[in-house]
C-alpha positions as MATLAB code, in Angstrom:
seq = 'XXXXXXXXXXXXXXXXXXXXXXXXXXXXXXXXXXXXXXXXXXXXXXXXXXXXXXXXXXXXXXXXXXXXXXXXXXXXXXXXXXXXXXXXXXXXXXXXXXXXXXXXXXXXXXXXXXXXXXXXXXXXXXXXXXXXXXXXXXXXXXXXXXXXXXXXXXXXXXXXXXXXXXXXXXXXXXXXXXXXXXXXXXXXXXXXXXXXXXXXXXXXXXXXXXXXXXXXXXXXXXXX';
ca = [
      21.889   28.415  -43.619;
      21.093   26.010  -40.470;
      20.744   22.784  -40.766;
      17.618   21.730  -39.264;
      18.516   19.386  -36.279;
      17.227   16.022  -37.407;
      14.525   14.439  -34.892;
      15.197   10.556  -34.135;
      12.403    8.983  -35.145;
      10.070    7.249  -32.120;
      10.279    3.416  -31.072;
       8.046    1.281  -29.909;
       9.405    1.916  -26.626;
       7.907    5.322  -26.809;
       4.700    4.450  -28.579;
       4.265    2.072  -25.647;
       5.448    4.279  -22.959;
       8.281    1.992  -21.844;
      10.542    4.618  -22.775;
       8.750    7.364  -19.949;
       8.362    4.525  -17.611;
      12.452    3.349  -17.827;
      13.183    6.947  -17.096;
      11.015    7.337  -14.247;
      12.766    4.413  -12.336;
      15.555    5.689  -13.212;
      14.997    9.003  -11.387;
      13.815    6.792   -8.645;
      17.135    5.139   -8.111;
      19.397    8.669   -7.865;
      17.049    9.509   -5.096;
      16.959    7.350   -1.885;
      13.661    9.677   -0.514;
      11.945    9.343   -3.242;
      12.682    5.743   -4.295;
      11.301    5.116   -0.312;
       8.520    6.932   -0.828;
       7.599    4.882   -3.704;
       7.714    1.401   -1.870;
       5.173    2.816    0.846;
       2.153    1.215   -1.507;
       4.209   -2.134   -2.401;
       4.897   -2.543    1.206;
       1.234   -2.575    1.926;
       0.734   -4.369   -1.191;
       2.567   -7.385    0.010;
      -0.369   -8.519    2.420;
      -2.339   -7.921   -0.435;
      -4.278  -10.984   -0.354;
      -6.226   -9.696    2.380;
      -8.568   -8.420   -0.290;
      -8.973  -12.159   -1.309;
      -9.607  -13.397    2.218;
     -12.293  -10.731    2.798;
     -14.385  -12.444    0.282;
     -13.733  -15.629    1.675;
     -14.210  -14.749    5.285;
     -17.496  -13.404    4.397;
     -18.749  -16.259    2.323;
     -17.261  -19.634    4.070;
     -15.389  -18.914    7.286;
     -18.648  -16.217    8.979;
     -21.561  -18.665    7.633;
     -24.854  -18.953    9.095;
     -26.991  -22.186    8.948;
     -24.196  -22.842    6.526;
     -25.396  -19.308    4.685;
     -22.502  -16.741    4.011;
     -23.214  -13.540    1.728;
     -21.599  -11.160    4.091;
     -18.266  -10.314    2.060;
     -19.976   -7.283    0.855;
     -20.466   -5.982    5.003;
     -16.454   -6.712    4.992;
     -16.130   -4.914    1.523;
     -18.518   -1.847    2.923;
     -16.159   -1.460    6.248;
     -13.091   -1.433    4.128;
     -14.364    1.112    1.854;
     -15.564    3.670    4.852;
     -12.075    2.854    7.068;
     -10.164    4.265    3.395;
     -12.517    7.140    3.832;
     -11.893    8.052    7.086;
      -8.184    7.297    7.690;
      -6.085   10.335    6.302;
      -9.236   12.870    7.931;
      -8.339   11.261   11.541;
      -4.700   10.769   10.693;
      -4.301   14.746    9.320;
      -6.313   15.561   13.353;
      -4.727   13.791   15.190;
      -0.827   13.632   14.432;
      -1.128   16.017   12.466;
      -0.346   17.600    8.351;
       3.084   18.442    8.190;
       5.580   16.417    6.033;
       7.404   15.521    9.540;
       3.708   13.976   11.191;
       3.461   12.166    7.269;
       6.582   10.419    7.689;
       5.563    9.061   11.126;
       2.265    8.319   10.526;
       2.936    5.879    7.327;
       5.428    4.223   10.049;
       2.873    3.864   12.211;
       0.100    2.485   10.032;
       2.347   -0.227    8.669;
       1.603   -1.379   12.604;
      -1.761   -0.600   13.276;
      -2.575   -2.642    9.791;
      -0.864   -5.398   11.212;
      -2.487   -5.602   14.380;
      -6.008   -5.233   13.511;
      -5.691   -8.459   10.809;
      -3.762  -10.431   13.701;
      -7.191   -9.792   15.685;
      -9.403   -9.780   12.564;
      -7.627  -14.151   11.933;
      -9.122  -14.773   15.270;
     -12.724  -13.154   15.110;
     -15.113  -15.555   16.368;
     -18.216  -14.270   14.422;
     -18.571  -10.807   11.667;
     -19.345   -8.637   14.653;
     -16.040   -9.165   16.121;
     -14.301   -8.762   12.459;
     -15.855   -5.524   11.413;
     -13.775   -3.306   13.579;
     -10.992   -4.974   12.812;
     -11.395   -4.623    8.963;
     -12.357   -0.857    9.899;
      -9.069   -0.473   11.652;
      -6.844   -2.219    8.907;
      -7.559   -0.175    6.116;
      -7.825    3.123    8.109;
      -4.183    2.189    7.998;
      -3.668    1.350    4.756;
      -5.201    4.781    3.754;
      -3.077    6.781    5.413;
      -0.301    4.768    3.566;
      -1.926    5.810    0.869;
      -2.946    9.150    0.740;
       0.434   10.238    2.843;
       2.501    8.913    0.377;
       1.036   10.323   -2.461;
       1.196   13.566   -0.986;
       4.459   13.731   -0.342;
       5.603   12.627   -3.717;
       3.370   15.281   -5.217;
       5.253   17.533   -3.270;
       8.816   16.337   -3.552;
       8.653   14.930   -7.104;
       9.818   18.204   -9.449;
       6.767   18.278  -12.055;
       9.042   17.297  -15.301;
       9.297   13.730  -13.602;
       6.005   13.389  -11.638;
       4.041   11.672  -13.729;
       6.591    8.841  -14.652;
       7.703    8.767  -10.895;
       3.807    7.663  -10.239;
       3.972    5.186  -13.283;
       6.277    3.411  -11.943;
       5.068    3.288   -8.485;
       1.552    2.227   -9.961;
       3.779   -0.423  -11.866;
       5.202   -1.935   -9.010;
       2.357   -1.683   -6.955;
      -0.045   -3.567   -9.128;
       3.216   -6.602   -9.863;
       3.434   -7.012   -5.916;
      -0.048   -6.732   -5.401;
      -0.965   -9.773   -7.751;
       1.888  -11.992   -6.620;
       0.548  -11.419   -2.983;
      -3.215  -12.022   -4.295;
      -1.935  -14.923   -6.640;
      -0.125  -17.053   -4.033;
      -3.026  -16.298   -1.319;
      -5.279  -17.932   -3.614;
      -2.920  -20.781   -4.088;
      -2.969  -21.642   -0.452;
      -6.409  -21.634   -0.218;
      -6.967  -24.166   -3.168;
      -3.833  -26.285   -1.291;
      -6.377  -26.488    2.035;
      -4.449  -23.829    4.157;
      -6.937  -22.690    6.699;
      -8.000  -18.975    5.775;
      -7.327  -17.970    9.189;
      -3.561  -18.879    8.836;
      -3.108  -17.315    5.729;
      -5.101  -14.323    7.252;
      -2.343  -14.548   10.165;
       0.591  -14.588    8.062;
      -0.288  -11.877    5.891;
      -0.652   -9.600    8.864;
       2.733  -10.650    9.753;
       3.927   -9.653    6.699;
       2.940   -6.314    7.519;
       5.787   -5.929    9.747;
       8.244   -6.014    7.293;
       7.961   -2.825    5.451;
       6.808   -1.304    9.025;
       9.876   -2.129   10.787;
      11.570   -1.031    7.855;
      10.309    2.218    8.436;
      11.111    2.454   11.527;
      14.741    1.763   10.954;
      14.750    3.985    8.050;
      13.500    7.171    9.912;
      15.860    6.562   12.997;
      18.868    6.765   10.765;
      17.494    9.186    8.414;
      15.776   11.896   11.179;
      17.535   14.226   10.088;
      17.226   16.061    6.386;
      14.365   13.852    4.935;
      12.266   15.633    2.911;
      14.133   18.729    4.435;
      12.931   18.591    8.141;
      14.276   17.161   11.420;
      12.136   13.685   11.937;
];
């Protein structure tokens, strides 16, 4: 007779998922596309306290007769430049995993730029193509990034592989908000912090840039 193999019984590592979630970075690490891929939303994330400054921009720095209540115009651009990014990115340079790769480069830059402009608005007018502009490159961050780990990631590993991006995304992304709002209660003028957070955006863009120069050939098994 066989002896039935013996099962080991569960931790609370695996009740609490840290188990799935060690395994997925783990993956990450033995694959240097993959684990690259992965940092696309972190990168972005680290000028995450642009989401604070929206709010404040709105409220104190674009005031009227000393009225503000426009953070939710700022918060309505954002939202439609998310929208509309990956449609115009996808027309105009195109869907293949190749045009993905250089697009995310390029949206690193275009972020940047449009938050250097949007620190020295003068008035809301001014700032709302700005904000429009930013976050039409943050979505195509987004979306282009997530579609090529969808579509590189082997399905066994997928969903651990997006745990732990969602993991490091949402660490980075409340440092960046956390220390944003620390300079603002310290009296740094929103439109410096504003400044250096686009800045930041460079980082992770020329990054990028370095990383698909020596890589151009073989990533994600085309010629860049």
């Amino acid at each position: 007779h066989m002896v039935p193999e013996k099962k080991e019984k569960p931790t609370w590592h695996d009740y609490t998922g840290i188990t799935d979630l060690r395994e997925g970075f783990k993956y990450v690490f033995r694959h240097r596309e993959i684990a690259t891929l992965l940092l696309v939303k972190s990168g972005w994330a680290l000028s995450g306290g642009i989401l604070v400054l929206l709010t404040v921009f709105g409220e104190q720095v674009f005031t009227t007769g000393g009225q503000g209540g426009k953070s939710g115009i700022l918060y309505s651009v954002r939202g439609l430049g998310a929208a509309i990014g990956p449609i115009l990115a996808w027309h105009y340079f195109g869907e293949t995993r190749k045009d993905m790769y250089r697009s995310i480069s390029m949206a690193y830059f275009v972020s940047s730029g449009a938050y250097i402009l949007f620190s020295r608005a003068p008035t809301l007018l001014w700032a709302v193509p700005f904000v429009l502009l930013g976050h039409i490159g943050g979505s195509i961050q987004w979306v282009f990034s997530t579609t090529l780990l969808q579509q590189i990631v082997p399905d066994q590993f997928r969903g651990r592989v997006f745990a732990a991006e969602m993991a490091l995304l949402t660490l980075i992304l409340s440092l960046s908000t956390y220390f944003t709002g620390l300079g603002l209660d310290h009296g740094v003028d929103p439109r410096l912090l504003a400044l250096r957070l686009a800045l930041v955006f460079l980082v992770p863009g020329t990054f990028w840039v370095v990383y698909l120069k020596l890589h151009k050939k073989g990533i994600g098994g085309v010629s860049l």
